[in-house]
N, C-alpha and C positions, 0 to 999 in steps of 0.2 A: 569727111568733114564732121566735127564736134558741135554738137548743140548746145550749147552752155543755157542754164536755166538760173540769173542770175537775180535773188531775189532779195531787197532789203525792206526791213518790215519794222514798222514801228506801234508798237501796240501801248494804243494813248490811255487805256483804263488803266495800264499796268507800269506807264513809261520806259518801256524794254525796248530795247533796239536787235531786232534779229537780222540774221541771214543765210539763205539757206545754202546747204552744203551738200556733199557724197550721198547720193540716195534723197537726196528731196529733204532730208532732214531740217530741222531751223536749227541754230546757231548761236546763242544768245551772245551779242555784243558787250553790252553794259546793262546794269539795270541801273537806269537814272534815279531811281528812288523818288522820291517826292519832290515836288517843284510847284512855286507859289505863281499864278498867275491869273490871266482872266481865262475864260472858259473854252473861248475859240483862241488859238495860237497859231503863230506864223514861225513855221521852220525851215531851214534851210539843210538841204545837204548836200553829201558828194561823195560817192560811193566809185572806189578806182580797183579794178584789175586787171589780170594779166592772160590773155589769151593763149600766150607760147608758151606757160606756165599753167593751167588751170587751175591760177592761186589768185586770192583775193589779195590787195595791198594795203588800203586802209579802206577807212569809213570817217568823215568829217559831221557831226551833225552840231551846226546850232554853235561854231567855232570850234568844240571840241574837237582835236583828232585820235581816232583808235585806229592803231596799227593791227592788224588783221593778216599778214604775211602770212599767218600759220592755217589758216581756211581753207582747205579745195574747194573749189567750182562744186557745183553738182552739174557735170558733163557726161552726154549720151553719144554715142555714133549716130550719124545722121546722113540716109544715102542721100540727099539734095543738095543743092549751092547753098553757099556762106548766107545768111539773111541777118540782119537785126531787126529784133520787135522788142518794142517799148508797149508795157500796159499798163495802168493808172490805174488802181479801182482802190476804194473808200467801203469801209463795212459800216453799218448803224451796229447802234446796240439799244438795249431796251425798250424797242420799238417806235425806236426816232429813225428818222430819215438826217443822215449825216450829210455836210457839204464839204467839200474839198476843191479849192482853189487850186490850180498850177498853173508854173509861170514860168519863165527862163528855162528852160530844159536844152543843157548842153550835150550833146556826142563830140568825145575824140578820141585821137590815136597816140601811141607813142607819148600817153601822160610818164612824168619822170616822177 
């Protein structure tokens, strides 16, 4: 069994969108460059891949879509049964205590 280590990263000081690949590495997505809004932001995403493949498929953030086909997994052998784990964590910076909302969080299978 394969432990896939699937990680999509968005770093707000910088507006980069990573993910991580072969060896833990990140991946830089896009770098959104600058964007005019208010301080706290509501984002949406949807990050899809492929298990029997250990390739990424796209990345959806905020309506945009990035095709991401060309990505490996960053996948390990694993003697245990299949499991999925979802973790959520929020970094501060500058000595603030960051908040972070989440909401809708879908799992499926056989996305096309």
């Amino acid at each position: 069994v394969d432990v896939h280590n699937v990680k999509f990263r968005y770093i707000h000081t910088d507006n980069i969108l990573q993910v991580t690949t072969t060896g833990g590495a990140m991946h830089e997505v896009v770098d959104l460059g600058w964007f005019e809004g208010a301080p706290y932001f509501f984002h949406s995403f949807k990050l899809v891949f492929d298990l029997d493949t250990d390739m990424y498929v796209r990345l959806r953030f905020d309506g945009t879509e990035y095709p991401i086909g060309d990505v490996p997994l960053f996948a390990v052998g694993f003697p245990l049964e299949a499991r999925v784990l979802l973790r959520i964590t929020c970094r501060g910076h500058e000595d603030l205590n960051e908040v972070a909302y989440v909401d809708n969080i879908v799992l499926t299978t056989a996305e096309p």
